[in-house]
C-alpha positions as CSV (number, residue, x, y, z in Angstrom):
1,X,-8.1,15.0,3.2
2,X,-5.8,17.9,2.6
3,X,-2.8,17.7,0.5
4,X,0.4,17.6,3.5
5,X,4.3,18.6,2.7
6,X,6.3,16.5,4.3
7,X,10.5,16.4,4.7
8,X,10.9,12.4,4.3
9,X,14.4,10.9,5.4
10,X,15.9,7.3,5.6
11,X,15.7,7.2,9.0
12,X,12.3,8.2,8.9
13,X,11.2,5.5,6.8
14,X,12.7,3.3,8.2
15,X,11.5,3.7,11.5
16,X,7.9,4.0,10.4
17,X,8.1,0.5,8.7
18,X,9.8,-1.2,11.5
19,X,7.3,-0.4,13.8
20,X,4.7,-2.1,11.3
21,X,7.3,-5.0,10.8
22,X,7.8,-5.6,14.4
23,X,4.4,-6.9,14.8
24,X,4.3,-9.2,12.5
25,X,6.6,-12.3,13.1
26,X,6.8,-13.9,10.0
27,X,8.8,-11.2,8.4
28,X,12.3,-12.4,8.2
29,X,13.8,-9.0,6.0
30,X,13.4,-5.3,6.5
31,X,11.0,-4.1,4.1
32,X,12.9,-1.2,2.0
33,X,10.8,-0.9,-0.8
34,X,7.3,1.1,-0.6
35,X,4.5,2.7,-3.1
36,X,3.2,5.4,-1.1
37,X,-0.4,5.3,-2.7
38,X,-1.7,9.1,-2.7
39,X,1.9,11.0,-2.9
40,X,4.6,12.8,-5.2
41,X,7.9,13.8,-5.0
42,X,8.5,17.3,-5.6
43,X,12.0,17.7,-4.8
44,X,15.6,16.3,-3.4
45,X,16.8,17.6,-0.6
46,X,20.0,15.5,0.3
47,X,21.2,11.8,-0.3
48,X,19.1,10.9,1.8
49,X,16.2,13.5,2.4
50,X,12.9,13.6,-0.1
51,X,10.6,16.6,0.0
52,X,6.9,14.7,-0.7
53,X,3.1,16.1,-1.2
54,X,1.2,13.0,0.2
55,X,-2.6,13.1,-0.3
56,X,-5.6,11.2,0.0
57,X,-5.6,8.5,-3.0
58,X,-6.8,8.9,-6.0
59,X,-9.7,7.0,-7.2
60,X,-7.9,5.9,-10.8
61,X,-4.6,5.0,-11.8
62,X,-5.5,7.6,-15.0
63,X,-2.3,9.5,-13.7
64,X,1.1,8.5,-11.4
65,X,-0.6,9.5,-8.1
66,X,1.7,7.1,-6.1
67,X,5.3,7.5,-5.1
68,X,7.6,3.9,-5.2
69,X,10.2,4.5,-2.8
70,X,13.5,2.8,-2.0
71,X,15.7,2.9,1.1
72,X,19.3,1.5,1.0
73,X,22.9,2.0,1.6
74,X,25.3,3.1,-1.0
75,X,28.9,3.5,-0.3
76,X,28.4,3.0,3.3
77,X,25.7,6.5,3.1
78,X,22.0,5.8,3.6
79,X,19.9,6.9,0.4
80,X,16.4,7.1,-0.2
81,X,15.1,7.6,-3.8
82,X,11.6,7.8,-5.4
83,X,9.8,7.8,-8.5
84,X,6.3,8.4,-9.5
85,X,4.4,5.1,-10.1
86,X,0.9,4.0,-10.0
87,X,-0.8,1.2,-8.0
88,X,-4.4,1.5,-9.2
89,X,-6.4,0.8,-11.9
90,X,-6.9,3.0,-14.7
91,X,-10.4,4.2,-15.2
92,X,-10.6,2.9,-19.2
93,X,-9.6,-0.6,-17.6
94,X,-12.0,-0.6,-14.9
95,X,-15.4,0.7,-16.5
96,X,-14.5,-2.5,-19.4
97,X,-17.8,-4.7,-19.9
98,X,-15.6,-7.5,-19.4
99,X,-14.5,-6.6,-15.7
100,X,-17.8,-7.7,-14.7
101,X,-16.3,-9.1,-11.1
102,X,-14.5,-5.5,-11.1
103,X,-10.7,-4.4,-11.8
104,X,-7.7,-6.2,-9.4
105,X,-6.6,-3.7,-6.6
106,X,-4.0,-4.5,-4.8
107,X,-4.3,-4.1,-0.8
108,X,-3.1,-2.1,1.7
109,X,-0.6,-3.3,4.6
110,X,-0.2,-6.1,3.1
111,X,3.4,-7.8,2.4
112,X,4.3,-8.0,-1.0
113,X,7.3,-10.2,-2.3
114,X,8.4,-10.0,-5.7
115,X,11.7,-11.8,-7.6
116,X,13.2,-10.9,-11.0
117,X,10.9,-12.0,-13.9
118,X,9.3,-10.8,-17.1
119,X,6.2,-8.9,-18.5
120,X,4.9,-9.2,-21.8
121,X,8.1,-10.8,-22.2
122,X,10.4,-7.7,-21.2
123,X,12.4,-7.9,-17.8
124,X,10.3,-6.6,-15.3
125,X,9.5,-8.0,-11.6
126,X,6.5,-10.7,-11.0
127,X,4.8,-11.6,-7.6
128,X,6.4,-14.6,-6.0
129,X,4.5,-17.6,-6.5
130,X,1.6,-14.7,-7.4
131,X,-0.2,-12.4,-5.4
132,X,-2.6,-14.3,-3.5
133,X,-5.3,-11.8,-2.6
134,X,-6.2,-9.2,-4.2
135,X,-9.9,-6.5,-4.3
136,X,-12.4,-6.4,-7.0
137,X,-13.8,-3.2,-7.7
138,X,-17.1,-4.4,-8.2
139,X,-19.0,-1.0,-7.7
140,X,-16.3,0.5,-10.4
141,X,-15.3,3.3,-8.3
142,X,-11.6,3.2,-8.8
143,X,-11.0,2.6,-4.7
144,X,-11.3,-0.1,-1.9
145,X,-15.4,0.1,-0.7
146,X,-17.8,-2.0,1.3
147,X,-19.3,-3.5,-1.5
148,X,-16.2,-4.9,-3.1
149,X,-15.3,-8.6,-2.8
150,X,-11.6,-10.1,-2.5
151,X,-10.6,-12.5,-4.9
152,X,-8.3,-15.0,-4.3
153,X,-5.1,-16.0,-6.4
154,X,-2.8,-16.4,-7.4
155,X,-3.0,-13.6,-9.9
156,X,0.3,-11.9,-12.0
157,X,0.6,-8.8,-10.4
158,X,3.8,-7.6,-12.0
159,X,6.2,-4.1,-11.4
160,X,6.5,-2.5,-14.9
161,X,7.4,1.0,-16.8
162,X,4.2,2.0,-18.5
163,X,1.5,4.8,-18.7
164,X,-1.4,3.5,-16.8
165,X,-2.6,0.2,-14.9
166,X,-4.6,-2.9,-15.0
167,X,-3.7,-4.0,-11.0
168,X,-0.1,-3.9,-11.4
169,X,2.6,-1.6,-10.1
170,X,3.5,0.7,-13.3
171,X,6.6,2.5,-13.1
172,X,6.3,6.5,-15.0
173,X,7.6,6.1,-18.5
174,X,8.8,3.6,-20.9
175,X,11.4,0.6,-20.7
176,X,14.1,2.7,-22.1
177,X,13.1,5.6,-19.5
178,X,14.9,7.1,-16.6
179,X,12.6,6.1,-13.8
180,X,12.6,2.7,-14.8
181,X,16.9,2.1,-15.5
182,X,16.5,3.8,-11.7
183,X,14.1,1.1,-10.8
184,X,15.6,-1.9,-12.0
185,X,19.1,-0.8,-11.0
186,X,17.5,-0.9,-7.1
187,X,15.7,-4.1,-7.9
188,X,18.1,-6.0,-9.7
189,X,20.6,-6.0,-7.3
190,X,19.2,-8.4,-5.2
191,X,19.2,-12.1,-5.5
192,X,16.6,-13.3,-4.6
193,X,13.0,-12.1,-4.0
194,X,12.0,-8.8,-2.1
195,X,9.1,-7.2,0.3
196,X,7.2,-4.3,-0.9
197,X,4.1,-2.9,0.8
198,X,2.0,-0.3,0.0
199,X,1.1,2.2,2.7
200,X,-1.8,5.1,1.8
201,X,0.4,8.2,1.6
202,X,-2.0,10.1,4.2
203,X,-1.1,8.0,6.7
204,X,2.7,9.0,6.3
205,X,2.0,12.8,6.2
206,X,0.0,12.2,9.4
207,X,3.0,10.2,11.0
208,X,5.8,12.6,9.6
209,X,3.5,15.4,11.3
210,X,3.8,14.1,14.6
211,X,6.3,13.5,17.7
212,X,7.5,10.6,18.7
213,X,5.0,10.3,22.1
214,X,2.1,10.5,19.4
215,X,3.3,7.9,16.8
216,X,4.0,5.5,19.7
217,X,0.4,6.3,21.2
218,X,-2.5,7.7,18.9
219,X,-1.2,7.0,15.2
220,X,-3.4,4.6,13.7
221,X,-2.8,2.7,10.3
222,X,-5.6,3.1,7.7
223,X,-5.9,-0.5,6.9
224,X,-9.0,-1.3,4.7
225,X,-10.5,-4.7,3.6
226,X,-8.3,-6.4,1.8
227,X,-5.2,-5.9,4.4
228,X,-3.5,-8.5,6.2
229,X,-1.7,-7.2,9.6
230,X,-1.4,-7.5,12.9
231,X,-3.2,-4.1,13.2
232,X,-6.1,-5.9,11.4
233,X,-6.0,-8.5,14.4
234,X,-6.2,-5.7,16.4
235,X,-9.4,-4.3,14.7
236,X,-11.3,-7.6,15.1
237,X,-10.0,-7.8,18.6
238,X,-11.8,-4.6,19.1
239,X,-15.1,-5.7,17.4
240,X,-15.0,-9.2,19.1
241,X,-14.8,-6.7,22.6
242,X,-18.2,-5.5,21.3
243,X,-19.6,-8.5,21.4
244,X,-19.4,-9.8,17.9
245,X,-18.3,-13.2,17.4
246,X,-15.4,-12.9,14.9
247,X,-12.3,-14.7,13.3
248,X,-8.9,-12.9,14.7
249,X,-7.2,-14.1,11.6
250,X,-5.0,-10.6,10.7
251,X,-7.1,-10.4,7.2
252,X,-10.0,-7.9,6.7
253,X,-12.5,-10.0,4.3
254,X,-16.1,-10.3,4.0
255,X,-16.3,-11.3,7.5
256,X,-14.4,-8.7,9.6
257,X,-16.7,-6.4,7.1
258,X,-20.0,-7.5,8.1
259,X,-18.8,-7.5,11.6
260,X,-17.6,-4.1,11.5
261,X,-21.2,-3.0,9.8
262,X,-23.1,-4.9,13.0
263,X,-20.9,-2.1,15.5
264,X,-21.1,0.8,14.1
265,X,-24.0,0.7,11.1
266,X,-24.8,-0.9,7.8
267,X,-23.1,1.9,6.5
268,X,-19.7,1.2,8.0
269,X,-16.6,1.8,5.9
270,X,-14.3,-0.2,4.3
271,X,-11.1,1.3,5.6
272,X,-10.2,2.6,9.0
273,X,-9.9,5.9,10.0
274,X,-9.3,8.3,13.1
275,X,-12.0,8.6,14.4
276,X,-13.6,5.4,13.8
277,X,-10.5,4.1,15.3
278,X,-11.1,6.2,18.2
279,X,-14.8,5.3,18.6
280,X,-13.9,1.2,18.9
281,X,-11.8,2.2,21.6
282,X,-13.7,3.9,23.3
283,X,-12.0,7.2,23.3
């Protein structure tokens, strides 16, 4: 997919994630924390305005190919900051003999909570009670495929400064660095634990191109296996109207897979897009 420039605002933002947190009930806080995976900030434009390149995602976390954005009020003024970040695995983790099951990815539209803790023994921020599913890259190819298995937890999936990634959340540069001082300022202010959720950056720069009479009626979320939301019920609602007996659980695992391969082919993918989207509902 083609690289899109996008003019990002609070408000923006903010909208996009409440309409993905309105549908799912259990969510008692507004999620204001987000790694766009596939994106980079190129400049500031106000306070509250972020000019961002979002692209397909990367297949390793080699480089900081995500963006880890914050939205919040300071001095009564909405902000919304960013810093490079990366939420894959490095490729020198993932090819090691010993990753035999594959390297941890972590999914997408999926909620995240995450409370003050420590890595390696320096202050960083650790899953709550540890991320409880997470993908294997069993065919080693740095992204979320067909053949790849979820695992589940808990595992310590931690937010960090650091130069690559083995699964976690690794925030550009070092503990004494700017981006991370930035990070843990935003983080560290709150008491208790916190959403994040990682969105592909695509789908942004598709939703940031449209008006509002599309976003409300053709944008479509690029979950993949691994994700657990409503939008996933939604998916194996779809497949179930095909006649495929299937568990409308909100998770995309083995089963939702090998149901989506029996509609549209054994070669069916493991993340949603357009125009498969389009095809299941029969437009």
């Amino acid at each position: 997919m083609a690289a899109e420039r996008i003019r990002l605002s609070f408000s923006s933002l903010n909208y996009f994630m409440s309409r993905l947190t309105l549908l799912m009930p259990d969510v008692e806080e507004f999620v204001s924390f987000v790694v766009l995976r596939g994106a980079r900030l190129l400049e500031r434009d106000s306070p509250e305005t972020l000019m961002v390149e979002t692209f397909a995602d990367p297949p390793y976390g080699d480089n900081h190919n995500d963006l880890f954005l914050m939205s919040y009020i300071e001095d009564n003024c909405p902000r919304l900051d960013g810093v490079a970040c990366t939420s894959h695995p490095a490729r020198s983790y993932t090819m090691r003999p010993s990753k035999k099951a594959g390297a941890a990815i972590l999914p997408l539209y999926t909620l995240l909570n995450y409370v003050r803790g420590k890595h390696k023994g320096r202050p960083a921020f650790n899953a709550l009670n540890g991320i409880n599913l997470v993908v294997r890259d069993f065919d080693k190819s740095g992204d979320i495929s067909a053949v790849d298995k979820l695992d589940k937890g808990p595992f310590g999936v931690n937010i960090h400064p650091g130069n690559v990634s083995a699964g976690c959340v690794v925030i550009s540069g070092g503990w004494h660095g700017d981006n991370w001082k930035q990070v843990s300022r935003w983080l560290e202010a709150r008491q208790d634990s916190f959403p994040l959720m990682i969105i592909p950056g695509a789908d942004m720069g598709v939703w940031e191109n449209m008006n509002f009479i599309e976003q409300e009626t053709i944008w479509r979320p690029g979950i993949a296996l691994g994700s657990r939301h409503p939008w996933v019920t939604e998916l194996q609602q779809l497949i179930y109207r095909q006649g495929v007996d299937i568990t409308r659980d909100g998770v995309w695992g083995a089963e939702t897979q090998k149901a989506l391969e029996k509609v549209v082919g054994a070669n069916a993918p493991a993340r949603m897009g357009y125009e498969l989207w389009r095809q299941l509902e029969g437009n």
